[in-house]
C-alpha positions, 0 to 999 in steps of 0.5 A: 104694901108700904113703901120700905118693901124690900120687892126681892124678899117675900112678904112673912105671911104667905100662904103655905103653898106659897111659902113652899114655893119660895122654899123651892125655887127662890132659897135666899135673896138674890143679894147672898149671891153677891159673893157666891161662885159664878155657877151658885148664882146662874143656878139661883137665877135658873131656880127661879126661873123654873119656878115661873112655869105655869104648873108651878105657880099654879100648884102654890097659888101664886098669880101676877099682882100689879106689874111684875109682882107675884101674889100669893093668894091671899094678896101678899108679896112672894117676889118682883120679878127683876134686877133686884131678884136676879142674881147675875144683876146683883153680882154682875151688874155695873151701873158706871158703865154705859149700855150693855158694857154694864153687864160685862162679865155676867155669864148670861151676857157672856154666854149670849150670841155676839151679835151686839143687838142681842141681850137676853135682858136688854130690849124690846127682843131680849127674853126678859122683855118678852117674858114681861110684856107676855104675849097677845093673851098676856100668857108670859112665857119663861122658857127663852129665859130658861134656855138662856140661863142653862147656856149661861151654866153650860158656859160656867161650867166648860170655862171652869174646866179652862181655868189655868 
């Protein structure tokens, strides 16, 4: 892959399979959320999500390349998995801001229990940490992450109803 790979964008030459897979569950860029509704973006998050389930990278033939990178199976890229391929961090995300305080107002974070050691996607327990290092067999597991994101849509949609 060069160097110029836009990681959050599948590569043009996937396979059929994969292409139905990124058709699916990863509709557009993370960045077209960046102006999206709140909810638009925590659904984009969770699409992808769900589309990290074994049975459905299977049935496109997508596996793990290098790292967090998807592969279709011929070897092309479908999709990193990270902040570039994240919705919430695209639209959420403040780099000026130190620690977890950049993450301030991101309905994942918001919606996250209040104890300040917990972050879905930040630390050695958060969800997104465990889903990369995967566990001893290196099987990773996107469920705690998909539990995650439906709080967080639970939480878009009960402080949309509050909305004065």
């Amino acid at each position: 892959m060069s160097k110029d790979t836009n990681w959050d964008r599948p590569d043009e030459k996937l396979t059929p399979e994969a292409r139905e897979w990124v058709e699916k569950f990863y509709p557009c860029p993370a960045a077209d959320m960046m102006t999206a509704p709140s909810i638009d973006a925590v659904n984009h998050s969770l699409r992808k999500w769900e589309g990290l389930r074994d049975e459905n990278l299977e049935a496109a033939g997508i596996t793990y390349g290098e790292g967090r990178d998807l592969e279709d199976a011929d070897g092309n890229h479908v999709l990193r998995i990270s902040g570039d391929s994240c919705s919430l961090c695209v639209k959420f995300y403040d780099a000026s801001k130190r620690g977890n305080a950049g993450c301030a107002g991101c309905p994942l974070y918001e919606s996250s229990p209040a104890d300040v050691h917990h972050h879905p996607c930040n630390g050695e327990e958060s969800e997104f940490e465990q889903y990369l290092e995967g566990d001893e067999d290196g099987y990773s597991d996107p469920e705690p992450m998909i539990l995650a994101l439906e709080v967080a849509r639970d939480f878009v949609l009960a402080m949309s109803k509050h909305k004065f």
